[in-house]
N, C-alpha and C positions, 0 to 999 in steps of 0.2 A: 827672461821668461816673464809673460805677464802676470796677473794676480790671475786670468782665467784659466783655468787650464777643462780643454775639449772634455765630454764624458767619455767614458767607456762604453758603445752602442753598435750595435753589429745584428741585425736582423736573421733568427733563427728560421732556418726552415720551417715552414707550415707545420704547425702541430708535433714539434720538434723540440726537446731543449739543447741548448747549445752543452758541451763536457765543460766552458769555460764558467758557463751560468756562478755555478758556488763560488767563484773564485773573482768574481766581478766586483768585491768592494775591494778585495786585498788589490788584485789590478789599480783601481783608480787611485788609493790612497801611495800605492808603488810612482805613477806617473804622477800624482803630485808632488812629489819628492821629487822628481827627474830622471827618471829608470824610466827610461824606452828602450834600453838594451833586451833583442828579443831572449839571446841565449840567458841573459842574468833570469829572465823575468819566468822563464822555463824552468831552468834547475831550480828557482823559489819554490814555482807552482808545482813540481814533481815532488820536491819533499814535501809539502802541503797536502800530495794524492793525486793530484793531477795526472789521468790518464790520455792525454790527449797528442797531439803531435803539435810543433811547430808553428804548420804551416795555417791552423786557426787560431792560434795568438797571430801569426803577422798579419790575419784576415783583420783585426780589433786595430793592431798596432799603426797598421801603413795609415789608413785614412787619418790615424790620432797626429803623427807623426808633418803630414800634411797641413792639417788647421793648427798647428804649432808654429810651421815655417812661414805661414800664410798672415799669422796675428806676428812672428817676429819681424816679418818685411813691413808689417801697416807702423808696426810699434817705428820701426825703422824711419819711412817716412812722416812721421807723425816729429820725431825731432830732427826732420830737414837733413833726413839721409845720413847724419853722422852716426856713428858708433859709439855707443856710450857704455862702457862697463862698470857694472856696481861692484866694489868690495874690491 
């Protein structure tokens, strides 16, 4: 994983708050850790209060999940295509 990791950012409806809003720093500090599991990051966010469904966490999640695989392939080519595992 790189040192970057993507923000948490998902564009609210007009004049709308998103139910994830409160919950947007515990989010980001979770995927810097490395929790993109949608189910783990649900059960977290329900016992926190979390009234929401699912399927807008994996609205947050999928794009996050995407410039993750997209900075692992550049990291990838960046040391001439090998696989390099730390630790």
């Amino acid at each position: 994983m790189t040192a970057k990791t993507p923000q948490v950012t998902r564009k609210s409806a007009r004049g709308r708050v998103s139910k994830l809003d409160p919950f947007r720093d515990y989010i980001e500090q979770r995927i810097a850790e490395g929790c993109l599991n949608g189910n783990v990051l649900l059960d977290e966010l329900i016992a926190r209060g979390y009234t929401g469904k699912i399927s807008i966490l994996r609205g947050v999640l999928t794009p996050l999940r995407q410039e993750l695989r997209r900075q692992r392939e550049v990291d990838l080519l960046r040391f001439g295509g090998h696989l390099i595992l730390w630790g």
